[in-house]
N, CA, C and O of each residue as an XYZ file, in Angstrom:
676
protein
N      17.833    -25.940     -9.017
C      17.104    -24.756     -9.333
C      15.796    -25.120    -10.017
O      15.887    -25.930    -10.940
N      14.827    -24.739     -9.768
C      13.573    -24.402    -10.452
C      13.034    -23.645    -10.736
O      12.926    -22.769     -9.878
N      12.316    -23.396    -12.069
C      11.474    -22.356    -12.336
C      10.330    -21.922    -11.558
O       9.697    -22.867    -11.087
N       9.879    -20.763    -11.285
C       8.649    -20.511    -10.583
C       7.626    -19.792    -11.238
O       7.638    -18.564    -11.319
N       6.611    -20.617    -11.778
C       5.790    -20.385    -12.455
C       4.763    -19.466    -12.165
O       4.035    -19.259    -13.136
N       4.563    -19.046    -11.470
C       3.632    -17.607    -10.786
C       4.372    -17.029     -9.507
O       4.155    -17.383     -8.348
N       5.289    -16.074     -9.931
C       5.853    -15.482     -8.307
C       4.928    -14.626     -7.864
O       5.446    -14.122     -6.868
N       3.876    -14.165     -8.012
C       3.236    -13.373     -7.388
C       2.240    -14.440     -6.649
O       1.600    -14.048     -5.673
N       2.144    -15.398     -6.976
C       1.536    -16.554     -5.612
C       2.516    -17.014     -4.462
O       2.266    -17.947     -3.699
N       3.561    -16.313     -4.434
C       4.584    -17.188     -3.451
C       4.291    -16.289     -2.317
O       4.325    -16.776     -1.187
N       3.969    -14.868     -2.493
C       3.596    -13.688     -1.960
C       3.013    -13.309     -1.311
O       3.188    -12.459     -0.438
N       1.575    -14.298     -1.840
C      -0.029    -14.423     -1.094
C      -0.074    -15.370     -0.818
O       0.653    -16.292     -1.188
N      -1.435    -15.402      0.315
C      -1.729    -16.506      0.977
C      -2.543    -17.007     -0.326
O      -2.764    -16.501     -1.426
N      -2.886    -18.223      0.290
C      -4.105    -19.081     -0.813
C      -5.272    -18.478     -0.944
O      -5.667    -18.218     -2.081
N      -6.148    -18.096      0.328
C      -7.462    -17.098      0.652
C      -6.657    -15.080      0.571
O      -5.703    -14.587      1.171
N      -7.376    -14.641     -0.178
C      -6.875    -13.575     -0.145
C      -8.223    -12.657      0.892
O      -9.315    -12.189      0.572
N      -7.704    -12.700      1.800
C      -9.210    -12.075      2.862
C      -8.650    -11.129      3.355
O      -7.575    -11.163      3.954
N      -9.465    -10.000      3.110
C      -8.833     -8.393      3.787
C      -9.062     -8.456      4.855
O     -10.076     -8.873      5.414
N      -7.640     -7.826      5.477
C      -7.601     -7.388      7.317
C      -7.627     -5.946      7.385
O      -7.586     -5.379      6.293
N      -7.675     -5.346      8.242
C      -6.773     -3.509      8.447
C      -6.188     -3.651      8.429
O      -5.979     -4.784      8.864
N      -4.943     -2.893      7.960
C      -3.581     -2.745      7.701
C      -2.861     -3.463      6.548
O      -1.668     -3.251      6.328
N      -3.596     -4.314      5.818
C      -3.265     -4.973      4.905
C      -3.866     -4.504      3.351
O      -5.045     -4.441      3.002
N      -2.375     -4.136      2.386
C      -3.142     -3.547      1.050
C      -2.274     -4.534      0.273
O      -1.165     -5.021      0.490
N      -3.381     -4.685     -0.941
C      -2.004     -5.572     -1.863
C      -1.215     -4.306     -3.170
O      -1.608     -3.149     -3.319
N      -0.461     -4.742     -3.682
C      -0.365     -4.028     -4.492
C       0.892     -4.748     -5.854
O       1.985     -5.275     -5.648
N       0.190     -4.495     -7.175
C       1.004     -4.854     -7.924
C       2.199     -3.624     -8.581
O       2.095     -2.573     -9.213
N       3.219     -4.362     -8.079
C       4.679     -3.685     -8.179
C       5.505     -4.510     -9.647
O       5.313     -5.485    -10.373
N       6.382     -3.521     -9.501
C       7.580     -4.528    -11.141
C       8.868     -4.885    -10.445
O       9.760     -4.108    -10.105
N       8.836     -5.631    -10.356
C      10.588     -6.795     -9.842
C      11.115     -7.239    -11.301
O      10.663     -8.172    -11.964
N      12.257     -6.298    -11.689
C      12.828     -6.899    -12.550
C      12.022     -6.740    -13.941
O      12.154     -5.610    -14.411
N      11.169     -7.665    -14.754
C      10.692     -7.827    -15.830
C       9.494     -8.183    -15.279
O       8.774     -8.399    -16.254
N       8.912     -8.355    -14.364
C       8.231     -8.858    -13.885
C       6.863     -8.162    -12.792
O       7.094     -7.388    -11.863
N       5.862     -8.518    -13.072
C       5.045     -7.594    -11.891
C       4.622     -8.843    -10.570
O       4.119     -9.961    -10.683
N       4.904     -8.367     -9.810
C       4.507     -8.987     -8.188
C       3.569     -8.224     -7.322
O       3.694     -7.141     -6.749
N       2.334     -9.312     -7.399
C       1.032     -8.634     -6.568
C       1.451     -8.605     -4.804
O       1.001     -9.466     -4.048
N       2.108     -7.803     -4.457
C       2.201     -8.191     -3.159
C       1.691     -7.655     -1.608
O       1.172     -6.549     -1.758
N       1.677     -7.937     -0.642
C       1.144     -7.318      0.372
C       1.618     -6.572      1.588
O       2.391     -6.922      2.480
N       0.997     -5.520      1.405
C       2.104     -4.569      2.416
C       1.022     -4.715      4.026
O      -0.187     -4.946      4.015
N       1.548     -4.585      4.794
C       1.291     -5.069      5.606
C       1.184     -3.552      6.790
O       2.253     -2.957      6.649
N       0.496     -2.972      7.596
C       0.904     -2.070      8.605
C       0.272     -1.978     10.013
O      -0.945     -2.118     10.142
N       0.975     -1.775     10.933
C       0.295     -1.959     12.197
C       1.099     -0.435     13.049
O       2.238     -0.174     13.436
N      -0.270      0.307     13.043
C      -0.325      1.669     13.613
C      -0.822      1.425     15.420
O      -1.956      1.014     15.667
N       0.072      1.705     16.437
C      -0.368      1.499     17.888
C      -0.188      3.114     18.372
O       0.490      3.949     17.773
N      -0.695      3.260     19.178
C       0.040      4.367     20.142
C       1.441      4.477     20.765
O       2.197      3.578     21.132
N       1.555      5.499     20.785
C       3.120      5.904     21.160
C       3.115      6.396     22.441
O       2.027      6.917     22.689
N       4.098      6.453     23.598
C       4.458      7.649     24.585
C       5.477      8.463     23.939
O       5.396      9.684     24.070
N       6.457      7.939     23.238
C       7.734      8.584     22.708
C       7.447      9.782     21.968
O       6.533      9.861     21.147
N       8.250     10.732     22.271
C       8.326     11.932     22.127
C       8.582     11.820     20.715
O       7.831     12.424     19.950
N       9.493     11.165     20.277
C       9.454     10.921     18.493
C       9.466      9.688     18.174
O      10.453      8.953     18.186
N       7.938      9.297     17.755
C       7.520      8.148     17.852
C       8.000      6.875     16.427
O       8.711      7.469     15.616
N       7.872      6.051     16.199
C       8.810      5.353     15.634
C       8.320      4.896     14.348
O       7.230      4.324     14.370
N       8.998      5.055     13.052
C       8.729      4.886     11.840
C       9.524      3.856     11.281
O      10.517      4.264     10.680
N       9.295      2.200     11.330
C       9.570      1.206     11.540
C       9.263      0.964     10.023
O       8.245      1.451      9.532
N      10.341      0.039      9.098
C       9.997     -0.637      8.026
C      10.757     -1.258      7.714
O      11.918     -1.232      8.124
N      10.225     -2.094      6.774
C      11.151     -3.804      6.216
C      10.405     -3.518      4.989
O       9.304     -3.050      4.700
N      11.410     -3.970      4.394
C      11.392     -3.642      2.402
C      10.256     -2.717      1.691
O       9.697     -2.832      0.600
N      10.110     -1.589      2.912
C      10.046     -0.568      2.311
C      10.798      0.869      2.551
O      11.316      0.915      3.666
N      10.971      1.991      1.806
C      11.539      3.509      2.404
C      11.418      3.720      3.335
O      10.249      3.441      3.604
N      12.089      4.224      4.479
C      11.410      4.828      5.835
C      11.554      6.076      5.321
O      10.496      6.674      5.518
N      12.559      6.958      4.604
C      12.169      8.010      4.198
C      10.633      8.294      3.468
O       9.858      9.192      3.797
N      10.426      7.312      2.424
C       9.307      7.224      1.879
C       8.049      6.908      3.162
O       6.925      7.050      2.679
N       8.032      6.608      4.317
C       7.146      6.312      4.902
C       6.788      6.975      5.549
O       5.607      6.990      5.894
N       7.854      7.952      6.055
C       7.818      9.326      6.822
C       7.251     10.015      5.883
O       6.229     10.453      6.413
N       7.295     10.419      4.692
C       6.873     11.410      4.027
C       5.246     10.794      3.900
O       4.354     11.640      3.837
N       4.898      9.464      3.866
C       3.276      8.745      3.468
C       2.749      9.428      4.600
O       1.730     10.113      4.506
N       3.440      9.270      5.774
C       3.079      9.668      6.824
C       2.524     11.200      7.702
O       1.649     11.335      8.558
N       3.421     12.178      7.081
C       3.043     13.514      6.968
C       2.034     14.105      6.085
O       1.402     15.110      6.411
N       1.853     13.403      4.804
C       0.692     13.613      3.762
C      -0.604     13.248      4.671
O      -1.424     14.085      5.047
N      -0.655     11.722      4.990
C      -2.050     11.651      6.061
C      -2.265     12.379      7.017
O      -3.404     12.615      7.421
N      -1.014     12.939      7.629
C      -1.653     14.149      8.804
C      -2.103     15.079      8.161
O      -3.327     15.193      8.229
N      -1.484     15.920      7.449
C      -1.929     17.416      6.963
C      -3.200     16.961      6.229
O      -4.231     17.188      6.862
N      -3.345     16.410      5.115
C      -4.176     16.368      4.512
C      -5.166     15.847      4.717
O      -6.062     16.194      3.949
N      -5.579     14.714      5.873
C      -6.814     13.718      6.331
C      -6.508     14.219      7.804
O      -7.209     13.671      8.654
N      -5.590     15.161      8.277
C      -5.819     15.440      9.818
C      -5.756     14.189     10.799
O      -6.300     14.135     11.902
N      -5.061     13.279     10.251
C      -5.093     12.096     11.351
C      -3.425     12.011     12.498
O      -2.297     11.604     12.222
N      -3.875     12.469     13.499
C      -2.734     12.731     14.334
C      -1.923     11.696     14.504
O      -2.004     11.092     15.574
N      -0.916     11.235     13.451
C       0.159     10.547     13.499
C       1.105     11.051     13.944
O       2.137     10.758     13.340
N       1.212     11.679     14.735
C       2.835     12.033     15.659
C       2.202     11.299     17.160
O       2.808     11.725     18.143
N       1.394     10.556     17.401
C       1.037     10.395     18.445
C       1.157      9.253     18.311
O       1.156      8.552     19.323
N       1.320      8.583     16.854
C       1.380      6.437     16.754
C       2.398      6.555     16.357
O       2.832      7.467     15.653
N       3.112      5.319     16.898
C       4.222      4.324     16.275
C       3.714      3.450     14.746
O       2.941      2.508     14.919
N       4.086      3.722     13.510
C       3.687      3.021     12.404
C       4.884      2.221     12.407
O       5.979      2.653     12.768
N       4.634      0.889     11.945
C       5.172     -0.409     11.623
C       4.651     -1.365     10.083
O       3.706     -2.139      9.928
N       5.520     -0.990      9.303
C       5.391     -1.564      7.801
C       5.845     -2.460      7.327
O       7.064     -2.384      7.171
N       5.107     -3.843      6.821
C       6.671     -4.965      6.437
C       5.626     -4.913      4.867
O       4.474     -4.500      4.734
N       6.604     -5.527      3.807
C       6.458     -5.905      2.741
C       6.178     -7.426      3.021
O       6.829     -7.908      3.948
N       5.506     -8.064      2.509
C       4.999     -9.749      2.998
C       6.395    -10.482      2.267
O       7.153     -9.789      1.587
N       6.598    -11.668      2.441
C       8.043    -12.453      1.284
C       9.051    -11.950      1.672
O      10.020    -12.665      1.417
N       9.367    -10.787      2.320
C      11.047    -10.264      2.519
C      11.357     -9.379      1.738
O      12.324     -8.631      1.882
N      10.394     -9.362      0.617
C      10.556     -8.447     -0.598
C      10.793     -6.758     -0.381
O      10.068     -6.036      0.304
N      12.214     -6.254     -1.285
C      12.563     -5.220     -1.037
C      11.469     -4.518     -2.110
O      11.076     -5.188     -3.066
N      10.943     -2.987     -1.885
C       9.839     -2.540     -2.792
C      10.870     -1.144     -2.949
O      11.256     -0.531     -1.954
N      11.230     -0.767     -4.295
C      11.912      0.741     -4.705
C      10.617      0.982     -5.226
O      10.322      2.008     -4.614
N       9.740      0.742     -5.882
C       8.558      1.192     -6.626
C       8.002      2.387     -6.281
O       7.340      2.123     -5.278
N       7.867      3.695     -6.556
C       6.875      4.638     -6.233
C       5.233      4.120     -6.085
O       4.518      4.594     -5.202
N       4.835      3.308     -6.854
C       3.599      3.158     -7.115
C       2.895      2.203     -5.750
O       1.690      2.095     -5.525
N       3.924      1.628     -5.021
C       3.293      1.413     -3.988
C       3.272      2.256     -2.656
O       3.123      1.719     -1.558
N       3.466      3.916     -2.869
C       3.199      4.357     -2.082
C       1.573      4.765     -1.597
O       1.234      5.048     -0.448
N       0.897      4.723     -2.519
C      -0.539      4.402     -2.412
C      -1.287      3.396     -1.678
O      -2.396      3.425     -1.145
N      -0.431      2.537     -1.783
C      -0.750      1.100     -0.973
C      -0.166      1.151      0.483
O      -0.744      0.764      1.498
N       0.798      1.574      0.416
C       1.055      1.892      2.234
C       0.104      3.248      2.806
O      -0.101      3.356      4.015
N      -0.424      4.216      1.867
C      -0.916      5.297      2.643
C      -2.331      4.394      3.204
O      -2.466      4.301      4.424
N      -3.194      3.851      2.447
C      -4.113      2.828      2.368
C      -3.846      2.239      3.930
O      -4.387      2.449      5.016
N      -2.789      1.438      3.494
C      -2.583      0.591      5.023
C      -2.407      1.319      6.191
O      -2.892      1.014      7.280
N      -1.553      2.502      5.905
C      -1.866      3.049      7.651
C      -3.066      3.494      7.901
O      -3.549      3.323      9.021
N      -3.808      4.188      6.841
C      -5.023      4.592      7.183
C      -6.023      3.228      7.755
O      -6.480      3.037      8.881
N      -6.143      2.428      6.549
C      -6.711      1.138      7.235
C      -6.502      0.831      8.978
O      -7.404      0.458      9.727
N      -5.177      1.080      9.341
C      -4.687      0.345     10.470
C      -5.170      1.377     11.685
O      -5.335      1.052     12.861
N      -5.360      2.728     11.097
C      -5.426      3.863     12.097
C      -7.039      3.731     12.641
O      -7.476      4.025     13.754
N      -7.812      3.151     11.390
C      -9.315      3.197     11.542
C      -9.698      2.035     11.766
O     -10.890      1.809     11.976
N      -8.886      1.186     11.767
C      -9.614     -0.371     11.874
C     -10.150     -1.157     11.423
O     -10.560     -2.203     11.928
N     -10.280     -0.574      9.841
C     -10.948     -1.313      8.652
C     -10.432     -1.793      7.613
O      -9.425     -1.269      7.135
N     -10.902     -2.675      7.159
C      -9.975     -3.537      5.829
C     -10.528     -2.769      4.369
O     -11.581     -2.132      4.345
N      -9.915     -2.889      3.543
C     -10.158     -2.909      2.080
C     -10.913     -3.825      1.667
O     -10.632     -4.912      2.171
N     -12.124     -3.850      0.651
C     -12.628     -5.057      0.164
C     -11.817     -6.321     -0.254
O     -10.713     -6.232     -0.790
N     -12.338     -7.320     -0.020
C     -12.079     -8.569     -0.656
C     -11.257     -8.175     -2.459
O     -11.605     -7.470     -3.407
N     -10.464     -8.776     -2.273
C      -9.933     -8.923     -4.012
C      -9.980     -7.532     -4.505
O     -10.640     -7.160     -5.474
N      -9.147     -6.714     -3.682
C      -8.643     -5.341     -3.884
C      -7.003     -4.882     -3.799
O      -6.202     -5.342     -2.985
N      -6.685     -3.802     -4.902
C      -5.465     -3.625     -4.541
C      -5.327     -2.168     -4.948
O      -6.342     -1.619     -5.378
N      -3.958     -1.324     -4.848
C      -3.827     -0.572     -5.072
C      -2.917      0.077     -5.440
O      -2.123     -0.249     -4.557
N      -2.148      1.041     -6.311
C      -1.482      1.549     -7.017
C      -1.200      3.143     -7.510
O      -1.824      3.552     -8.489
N      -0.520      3.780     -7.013
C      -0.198      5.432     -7.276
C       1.061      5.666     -6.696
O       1.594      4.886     -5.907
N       1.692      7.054     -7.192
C       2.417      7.570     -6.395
C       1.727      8.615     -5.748
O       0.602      9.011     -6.054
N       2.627      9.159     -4.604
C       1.700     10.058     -3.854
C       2.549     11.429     -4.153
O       3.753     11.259     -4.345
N       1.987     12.925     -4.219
C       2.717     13.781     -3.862
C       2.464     14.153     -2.743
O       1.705     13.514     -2.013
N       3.335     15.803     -2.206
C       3.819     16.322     -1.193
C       1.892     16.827     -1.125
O       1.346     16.895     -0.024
N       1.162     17.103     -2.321
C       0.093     17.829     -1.962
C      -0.862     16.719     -1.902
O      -1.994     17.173     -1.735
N      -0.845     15.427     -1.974
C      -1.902     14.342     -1.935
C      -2.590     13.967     -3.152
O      -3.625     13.305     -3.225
N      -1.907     14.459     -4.106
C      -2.163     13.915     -5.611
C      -1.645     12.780     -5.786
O      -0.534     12.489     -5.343
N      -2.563     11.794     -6.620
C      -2.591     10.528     -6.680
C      -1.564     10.604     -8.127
O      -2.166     11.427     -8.818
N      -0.797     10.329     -8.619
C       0.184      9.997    -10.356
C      -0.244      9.002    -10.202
O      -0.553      8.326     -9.222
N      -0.289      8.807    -12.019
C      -0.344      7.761    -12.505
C       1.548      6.814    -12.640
O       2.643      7.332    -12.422
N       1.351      5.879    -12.913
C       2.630      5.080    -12.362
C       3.281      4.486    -13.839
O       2.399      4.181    -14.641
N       4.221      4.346    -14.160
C       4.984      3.452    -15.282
C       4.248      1.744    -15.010
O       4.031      1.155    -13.951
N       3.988      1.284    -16.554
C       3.709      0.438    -16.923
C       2.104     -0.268    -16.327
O       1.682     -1.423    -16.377
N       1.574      0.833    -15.845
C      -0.020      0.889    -15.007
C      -0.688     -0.237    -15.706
O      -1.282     -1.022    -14.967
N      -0.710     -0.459    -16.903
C      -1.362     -1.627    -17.830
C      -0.971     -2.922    -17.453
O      -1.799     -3.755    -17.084
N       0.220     -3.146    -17.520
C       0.401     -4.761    -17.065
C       0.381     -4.987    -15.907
O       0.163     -6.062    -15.348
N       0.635     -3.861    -15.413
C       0.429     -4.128    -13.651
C      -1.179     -4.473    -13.482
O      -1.707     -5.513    -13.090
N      -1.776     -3.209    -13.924
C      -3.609     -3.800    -13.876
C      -3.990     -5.523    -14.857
O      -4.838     -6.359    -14.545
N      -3.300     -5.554    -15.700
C      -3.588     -7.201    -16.267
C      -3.297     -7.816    -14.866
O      -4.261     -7.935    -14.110
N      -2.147     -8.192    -14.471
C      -1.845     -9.033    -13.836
C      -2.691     -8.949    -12.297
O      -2.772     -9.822    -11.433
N      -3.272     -7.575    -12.315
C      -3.919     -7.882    -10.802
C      -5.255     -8.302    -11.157
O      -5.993     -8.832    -10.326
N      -5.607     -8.086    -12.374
C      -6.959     -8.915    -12.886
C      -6.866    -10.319    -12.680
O      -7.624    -11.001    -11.991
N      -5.857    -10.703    -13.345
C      -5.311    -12.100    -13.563
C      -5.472    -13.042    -12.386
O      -6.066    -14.117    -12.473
N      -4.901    -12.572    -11.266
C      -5.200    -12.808    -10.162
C      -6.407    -13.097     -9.435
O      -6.332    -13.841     -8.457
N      -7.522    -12.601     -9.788
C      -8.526    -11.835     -9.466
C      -9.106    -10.929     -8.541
O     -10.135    -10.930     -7.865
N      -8.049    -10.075     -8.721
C      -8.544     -8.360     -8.010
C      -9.837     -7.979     -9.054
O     -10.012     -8.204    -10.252
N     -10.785     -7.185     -7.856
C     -11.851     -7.070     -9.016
C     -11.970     -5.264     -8.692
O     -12.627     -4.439     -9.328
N     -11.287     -5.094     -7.757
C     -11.251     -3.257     -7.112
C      -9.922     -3.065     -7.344
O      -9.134     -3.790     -6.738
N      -9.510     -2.237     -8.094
C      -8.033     -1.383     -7.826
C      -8.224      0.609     -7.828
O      -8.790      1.480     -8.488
N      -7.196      0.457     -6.444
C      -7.721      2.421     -6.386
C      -6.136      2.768     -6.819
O      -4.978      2.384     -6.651
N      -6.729      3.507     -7.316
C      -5.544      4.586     -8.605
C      -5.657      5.961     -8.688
O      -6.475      6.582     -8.010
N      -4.616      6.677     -9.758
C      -5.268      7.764    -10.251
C      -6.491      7.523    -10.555
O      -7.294      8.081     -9.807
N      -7.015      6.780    -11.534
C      -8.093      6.403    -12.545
C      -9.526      6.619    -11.399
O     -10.553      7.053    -11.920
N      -9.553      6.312     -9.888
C      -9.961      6.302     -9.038
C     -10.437      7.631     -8.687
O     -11.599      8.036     -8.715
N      -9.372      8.260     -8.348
C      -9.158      9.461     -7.802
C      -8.188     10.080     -7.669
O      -7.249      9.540     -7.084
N      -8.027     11.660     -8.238
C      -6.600     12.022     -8.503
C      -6.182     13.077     -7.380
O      -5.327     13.960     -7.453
N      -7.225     12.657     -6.071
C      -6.857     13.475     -4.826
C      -6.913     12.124     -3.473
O      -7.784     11.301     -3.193
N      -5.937     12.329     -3.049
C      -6.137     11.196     -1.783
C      -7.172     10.983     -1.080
O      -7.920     10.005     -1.068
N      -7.214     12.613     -0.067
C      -8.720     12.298      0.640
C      -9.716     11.769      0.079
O     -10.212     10.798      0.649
N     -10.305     12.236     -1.187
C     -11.460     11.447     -2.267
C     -11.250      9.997     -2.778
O     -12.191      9.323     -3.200
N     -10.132      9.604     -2.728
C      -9.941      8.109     -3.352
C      -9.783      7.301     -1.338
O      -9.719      6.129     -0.966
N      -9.777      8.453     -0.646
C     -10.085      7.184      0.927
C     -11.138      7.417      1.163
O     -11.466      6.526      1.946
N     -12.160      8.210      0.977
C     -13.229      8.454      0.698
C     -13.912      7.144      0.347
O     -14.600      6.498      1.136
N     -13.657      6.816     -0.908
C     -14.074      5.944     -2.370
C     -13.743      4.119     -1.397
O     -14.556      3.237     -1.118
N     -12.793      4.169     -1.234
C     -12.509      3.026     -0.783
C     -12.379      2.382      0.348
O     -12.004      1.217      0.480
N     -12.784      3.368      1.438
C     -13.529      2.806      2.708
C     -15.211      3.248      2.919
O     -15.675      3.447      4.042
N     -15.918      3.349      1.828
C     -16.764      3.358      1.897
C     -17.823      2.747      3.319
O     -19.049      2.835      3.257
């Protein structure tokens, strides 16, 4: 057995270079916060009920990320297949990274990445209000630490459309 002296590097690559569909986000494992990367790849569908695919994250929770971006940003997701993995295998219960997957499908739907050394953090409601999250402080140390130099939050924006607004500038 060995100790692992930074688990939130086991997580990330060495170059942290934004793709579409890719958000990071610092979550709490245990005692612990893990910067990690959610990953999403939005295609077209024929299927009549098209497919809400995930690995260590909610599919309930993803279905619901998923209905917030239609109604509220009008982006016709009953027409894509969304596909979500957590990077590491890592299982995510966290509310606060539901912000970070809405991010990624949107990213994946439009084709654009998040800045360099960015991450993100909220819960979402049913009306597209951004909450603020338990223990928001050490989670923001540690994504400093790292060197995230952008994180979108409440603190950001406490309405979705305006904080995707803000961060696909």
């Amino acid at each position: 057995m060995e100790e692992i002296a930074d688990a939130s590097k086991m997580f990330l690559d060495d170059e942290l270079i934004s793709a579409p569909g890719a958000v990071l986000c610092p979550v709490i494992a245990g005692a612990r916060v893990l910067l990690v990367e959610i990953q999403c790849l939005v295609v077209s569908s024929k299927l009549t009920n098209p497919r809400r695919v995930s690995q260590g994250f909610s599919r309930s929770r993803l279905e619901m990320i998923a209905a917030i971006l239609q109604k509220h940003l009008r982006i016709p997701l009953y027409q894509y297949d969304i596909f979500i993995n957590v990077s590491g295998g890592l299982k995510i219960e966290d509310p606060a990274a539901d912000l970070a997957v809405a991010l990624a499908v949107y990213s994946s739907v439009k084709n654009i990445a998040l800045a360099n050394n960015s991450c993100a953090l909220g819960e979402l409601t049913l009306l597209a209000g951004v909450r603020p999250v338990l223990q928001e402080n050490k989670r923001l140390k540690e994504a400093k630490r790292l060197g995230m130099t952008a994180v979108y939050s409440n603190n950001t924006s406490k309405y979705l459309p305006e904080l995707i607004k803000k961060a696909f500038k």
